[in-house]
C-alpha positions in Angstrom: 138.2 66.7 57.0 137.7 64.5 54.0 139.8 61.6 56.2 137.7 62.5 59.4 134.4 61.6 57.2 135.8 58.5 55.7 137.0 57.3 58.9 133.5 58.0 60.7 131.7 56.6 57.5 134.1 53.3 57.9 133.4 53.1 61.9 129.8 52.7 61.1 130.3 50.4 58.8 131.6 48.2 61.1 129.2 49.1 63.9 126.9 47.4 61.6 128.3 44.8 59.8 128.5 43.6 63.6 124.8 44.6 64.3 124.4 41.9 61.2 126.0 39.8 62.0 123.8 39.3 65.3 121.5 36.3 64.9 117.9 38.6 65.2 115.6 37.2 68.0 112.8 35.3 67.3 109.6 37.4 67.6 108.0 34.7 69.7 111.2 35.4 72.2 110.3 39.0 71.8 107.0 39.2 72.4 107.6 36.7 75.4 110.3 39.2 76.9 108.2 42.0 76.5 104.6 40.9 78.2 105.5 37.8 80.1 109.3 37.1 81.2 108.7 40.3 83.8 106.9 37.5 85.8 107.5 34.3 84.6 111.6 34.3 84.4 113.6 34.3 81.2 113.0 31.7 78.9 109.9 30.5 81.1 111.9 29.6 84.0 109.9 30.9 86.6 110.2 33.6 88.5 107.5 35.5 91.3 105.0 33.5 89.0 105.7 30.1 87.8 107.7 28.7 85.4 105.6 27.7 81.7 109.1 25.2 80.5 107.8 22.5 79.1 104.5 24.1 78.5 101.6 21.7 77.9 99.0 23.6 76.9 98.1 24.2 73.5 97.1 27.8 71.9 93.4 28.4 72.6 94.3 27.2 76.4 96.9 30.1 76.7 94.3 32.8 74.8 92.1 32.1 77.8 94.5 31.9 80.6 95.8 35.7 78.8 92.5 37.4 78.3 90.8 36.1 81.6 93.5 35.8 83.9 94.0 33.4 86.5 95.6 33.3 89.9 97.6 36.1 91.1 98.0 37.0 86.6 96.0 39.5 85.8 93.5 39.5 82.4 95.7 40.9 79.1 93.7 42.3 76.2 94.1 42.3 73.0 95.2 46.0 72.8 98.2 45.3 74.9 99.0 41.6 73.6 97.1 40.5 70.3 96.0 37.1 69.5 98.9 36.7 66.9 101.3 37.7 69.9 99.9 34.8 72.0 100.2 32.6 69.3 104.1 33.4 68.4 104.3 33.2 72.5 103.4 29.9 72.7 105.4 28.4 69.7 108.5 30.0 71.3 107.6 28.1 74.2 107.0 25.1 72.8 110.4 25.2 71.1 112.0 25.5 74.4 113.4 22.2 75.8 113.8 21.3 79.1 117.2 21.8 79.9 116.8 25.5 79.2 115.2 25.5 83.0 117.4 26.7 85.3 118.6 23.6 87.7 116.9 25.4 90.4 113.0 25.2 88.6 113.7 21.9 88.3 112.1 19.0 89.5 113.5 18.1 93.0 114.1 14.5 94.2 111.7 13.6 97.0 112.2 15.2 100.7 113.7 18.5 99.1 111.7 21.6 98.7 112.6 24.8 97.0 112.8 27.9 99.1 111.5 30.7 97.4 112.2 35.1 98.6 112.7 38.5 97.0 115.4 40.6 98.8 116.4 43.9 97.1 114.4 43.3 94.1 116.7 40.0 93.4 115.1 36.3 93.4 116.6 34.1 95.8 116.4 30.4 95.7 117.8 27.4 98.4 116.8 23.6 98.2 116.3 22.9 101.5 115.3 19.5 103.1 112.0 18.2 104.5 111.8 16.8 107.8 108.9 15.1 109.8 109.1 18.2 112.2 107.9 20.3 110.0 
């Protein structure tokens, strides 16, 4: 019994040193994952709403997009997402660079076009080319 115990005792010891030893998320990432990657993709990629990497607007801009709304995004209050939640939001977006995008909510080159669908709950994505027929 007294090896059973110091074996489980030593098992959870390693379960976590290895929980540790995990680099912890940056609250702005959690906060983000939590109220706004749902809709707007991981890491601000984009998603069924669009993508917020590189973000150019600055803190008060994003309080007022959050508490009023706009487009198909509806108004958050403060109960669900506090100011200081917005504001660790928007600094983990502003960390973000560029090539944390997906290729895909990328920029195209001109007379491409990006081909957006939902199919079994999945995002589906094709670059298709313009024509003068269309």
């Amino acid at each position: 019994m007294k090896a059973m115990a110091v074996a489980a005792f030593g098992l959870c010891g390693v379960v976590v040193s290895a929980q540790a030893a995990r680099p912890a998320e940056s609250p702005g990432k959690v906060a983000y994952d939590r109220n706004c990657g749902v809709c707007h993709g991981p890491g601000g990629s984009g998603d069924i709403a669009p993508g917020l990497v590189p973000l150019d607007k600055d803190f008060a801009e994003v309080l007022a997009i959050v508490r009023e709304g706009i487009g198909e995004m509806p108004p958050v209050g403060p109960s669900t997402l506090t100011d200081e939640g917005v504001k660790l939001i928007v600094e983990y977006l502003h960390s973000l660079r560029r090539s944390t995008v997906p290729a895909d909510r990328r920029e195209l080159p001109a007379g491409l076009s990006l081909l957006h669908a939902r199919a079994g709950g999945r995002a589906l994505s094709s670059v298709v080319a313009r024509t003068d027929n269309d």
